[in-house]
C-alpha positions in Angstrom: 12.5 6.9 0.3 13.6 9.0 2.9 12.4 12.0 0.3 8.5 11.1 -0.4 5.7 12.2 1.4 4.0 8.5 1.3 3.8 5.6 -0.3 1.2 3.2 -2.1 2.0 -0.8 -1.9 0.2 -1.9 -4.7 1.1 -5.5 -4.8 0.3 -9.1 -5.9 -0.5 -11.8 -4.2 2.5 -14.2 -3.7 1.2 -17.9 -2.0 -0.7 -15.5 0.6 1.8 -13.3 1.0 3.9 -10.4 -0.5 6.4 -10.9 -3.3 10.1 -11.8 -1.9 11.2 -9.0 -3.2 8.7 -6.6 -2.2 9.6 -7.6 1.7 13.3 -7.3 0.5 12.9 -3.7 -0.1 11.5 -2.5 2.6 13.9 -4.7 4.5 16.4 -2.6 3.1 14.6 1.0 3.3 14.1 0.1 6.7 18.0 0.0 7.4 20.5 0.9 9.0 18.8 0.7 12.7 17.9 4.8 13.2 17.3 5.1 10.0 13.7 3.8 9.2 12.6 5.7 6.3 8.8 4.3 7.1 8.8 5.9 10.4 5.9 7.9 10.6 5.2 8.0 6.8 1.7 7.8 5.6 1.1 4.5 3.9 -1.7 2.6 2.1 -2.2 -1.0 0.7 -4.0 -2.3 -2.1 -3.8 -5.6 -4.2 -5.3 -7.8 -6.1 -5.6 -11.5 -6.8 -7.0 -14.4 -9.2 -9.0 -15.8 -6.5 -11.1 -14.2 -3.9 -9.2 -14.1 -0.7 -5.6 -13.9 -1.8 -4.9 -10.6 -1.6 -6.4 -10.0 1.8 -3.7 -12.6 3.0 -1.5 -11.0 1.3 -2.2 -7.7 2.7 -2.4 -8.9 6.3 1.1 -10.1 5.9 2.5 -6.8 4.5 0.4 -4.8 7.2 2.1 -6.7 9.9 5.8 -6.3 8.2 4.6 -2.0 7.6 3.6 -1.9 11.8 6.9 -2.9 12.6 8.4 -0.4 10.7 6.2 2.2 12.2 4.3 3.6 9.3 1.3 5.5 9.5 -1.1 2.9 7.6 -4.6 4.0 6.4 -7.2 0.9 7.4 -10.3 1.8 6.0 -11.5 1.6 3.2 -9.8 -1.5 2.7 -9.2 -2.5 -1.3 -9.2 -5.8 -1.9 -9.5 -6.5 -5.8 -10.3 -9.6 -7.8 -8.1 -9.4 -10.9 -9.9 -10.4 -13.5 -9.7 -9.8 -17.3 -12.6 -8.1 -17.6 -12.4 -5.7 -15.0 -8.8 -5.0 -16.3 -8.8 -5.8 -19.8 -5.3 -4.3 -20.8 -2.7 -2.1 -18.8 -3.9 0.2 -16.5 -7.4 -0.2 -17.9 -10.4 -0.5 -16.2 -13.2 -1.7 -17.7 -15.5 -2.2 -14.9 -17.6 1.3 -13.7 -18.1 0.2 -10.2 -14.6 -0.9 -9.9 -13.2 2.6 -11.2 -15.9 4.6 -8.7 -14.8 2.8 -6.2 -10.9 3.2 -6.5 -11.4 6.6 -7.4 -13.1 7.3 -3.7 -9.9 4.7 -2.5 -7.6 6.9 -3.9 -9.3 10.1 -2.7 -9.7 8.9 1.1 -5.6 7.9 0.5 -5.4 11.8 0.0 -6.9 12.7 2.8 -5.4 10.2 4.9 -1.7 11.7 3.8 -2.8 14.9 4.7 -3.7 14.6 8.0 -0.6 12.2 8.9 1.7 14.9 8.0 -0.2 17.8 9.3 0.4 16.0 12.9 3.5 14.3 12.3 5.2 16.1 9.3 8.5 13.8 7.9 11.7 15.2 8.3 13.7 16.4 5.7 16.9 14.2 3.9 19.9 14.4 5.3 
């Protein structure tokens, strides 16, 4: 972790939350104490769920869990997608044209949002 310049959560909705094991690794990337490898790393956070406000639960939960761990989180635009089958028909397909415009613009404000993160508060190096 501790060698990337940010990081993408991409993750389901788990009963309103974040997957157990989701939480469990950054737990452990987080650790030992002095060795956060979030701190100060440009994050972002997008998921999707069956129904229509699952995923923003879900979200707010792993928000709160990446503040503690002091990452650099962008907040807008926020992406919260309704998985359905056809908007995502197979793997990594998407089907839907508004859907694809607009995680294309998600994905290019993530960019941008890396950028200036670590133009003001470049990560260190691995030890």
């Amino acid at each position: 972790m501790r060698q990337v310049d940010a990081v993408l959560f991409v993750t389901p909705e788990y009963n309103r939350s974040i997957p157990g094991a989701l939480k469990n690794a950054i737990d452990w990337a987080s650790r030992p104490w002095g060795q956060n490898s979030f701190d100060h790393i440009p994050a972002g956070v997008i998921g999707a769920s069956i129904g229509q406000i699952g995923t923003a639960v879900a979200q707010q939960s792993l928000r709160a869990v990446l503040t503690f761990c002091n990452a650099r989180q962008m907040t807008a635009p926020e992406a919260y997608m309704q998985y359905t089958q056809q908007i995502f028909p197979g793997e990594g397909e998407v089907a839907d044209e508004s859907t694809k415009a607009f995680l294309s613009n998600y994905m290019a404000e993530f960019r941008d949002h890396v950028v200036r993160v670590l133009a003001g508060l470049p990560r260190q190096a691995a030890s």
